[in-house]
N, C-alpha and C positions, 0 to 999 in steps of 0.2 A: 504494500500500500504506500509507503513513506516512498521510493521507488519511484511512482506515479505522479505523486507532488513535485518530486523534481521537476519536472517539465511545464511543471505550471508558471506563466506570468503573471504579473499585475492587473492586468486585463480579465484574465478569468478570472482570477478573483476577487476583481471588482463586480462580474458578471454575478459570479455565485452568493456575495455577499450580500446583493441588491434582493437576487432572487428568495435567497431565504428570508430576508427582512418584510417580501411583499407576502410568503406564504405563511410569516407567524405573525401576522398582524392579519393576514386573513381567517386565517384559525382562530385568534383571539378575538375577534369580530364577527367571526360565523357566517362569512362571505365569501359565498360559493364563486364567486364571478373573481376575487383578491385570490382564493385558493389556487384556483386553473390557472391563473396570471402566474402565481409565484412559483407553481410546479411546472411553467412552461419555462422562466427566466433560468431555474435552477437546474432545470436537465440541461439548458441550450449550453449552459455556461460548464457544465461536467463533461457535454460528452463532445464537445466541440473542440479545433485544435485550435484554435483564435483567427484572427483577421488581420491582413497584411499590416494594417495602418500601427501595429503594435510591431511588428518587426517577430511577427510569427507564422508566418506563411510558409509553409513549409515546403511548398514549390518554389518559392524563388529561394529559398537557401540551398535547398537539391543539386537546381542549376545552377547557382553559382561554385559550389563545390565542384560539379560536375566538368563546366566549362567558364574559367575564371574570367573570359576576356568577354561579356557581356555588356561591358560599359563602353565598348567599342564605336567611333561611329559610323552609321550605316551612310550609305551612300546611294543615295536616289535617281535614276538615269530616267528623264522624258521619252515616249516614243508615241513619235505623232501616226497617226493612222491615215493609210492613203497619200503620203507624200507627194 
């Protein structure tokens, strides 16, 4: 378990932390519509691996492990139709 933590960010944890907070305040209020809310934010945020904007994307880290020259600049050639 402890293992699985490790790979947690800031980001899910903010996610999960939010979630639990909407689902015991749901349950402490006996609000079915706060409950499904707070058990939707707390799964998203456990079984999700995060979102780029947190620098957890685990496809751009892949590729760039993969192939480092990514920051490379491309270069665009015109080609007119029918000359």
């Amino acid at each position: 378990m402890w293992q699985g933590l490790s790979l947690w960010n800031w980001a899910k944890a903010i996610r999960v932390i939010i979630g639990l907070s909407i689902l015991s305040q749901g349950i402490a209020y006996a609000q079915t519509s706060s409950i499904i809310a707070g058990s939707i934010f707390t799964l998203f945020g456990l079984f999700t691996s995060g979102y780029c904007g947190s620098n957890t994307c685990e496809n751009v880290k892949n590729k760039q492990a993969i192939s480092p020259n990514l920051d490379q600049e491309v270069e665009f050639e015109e080609i007119k139709k029918g000359a």
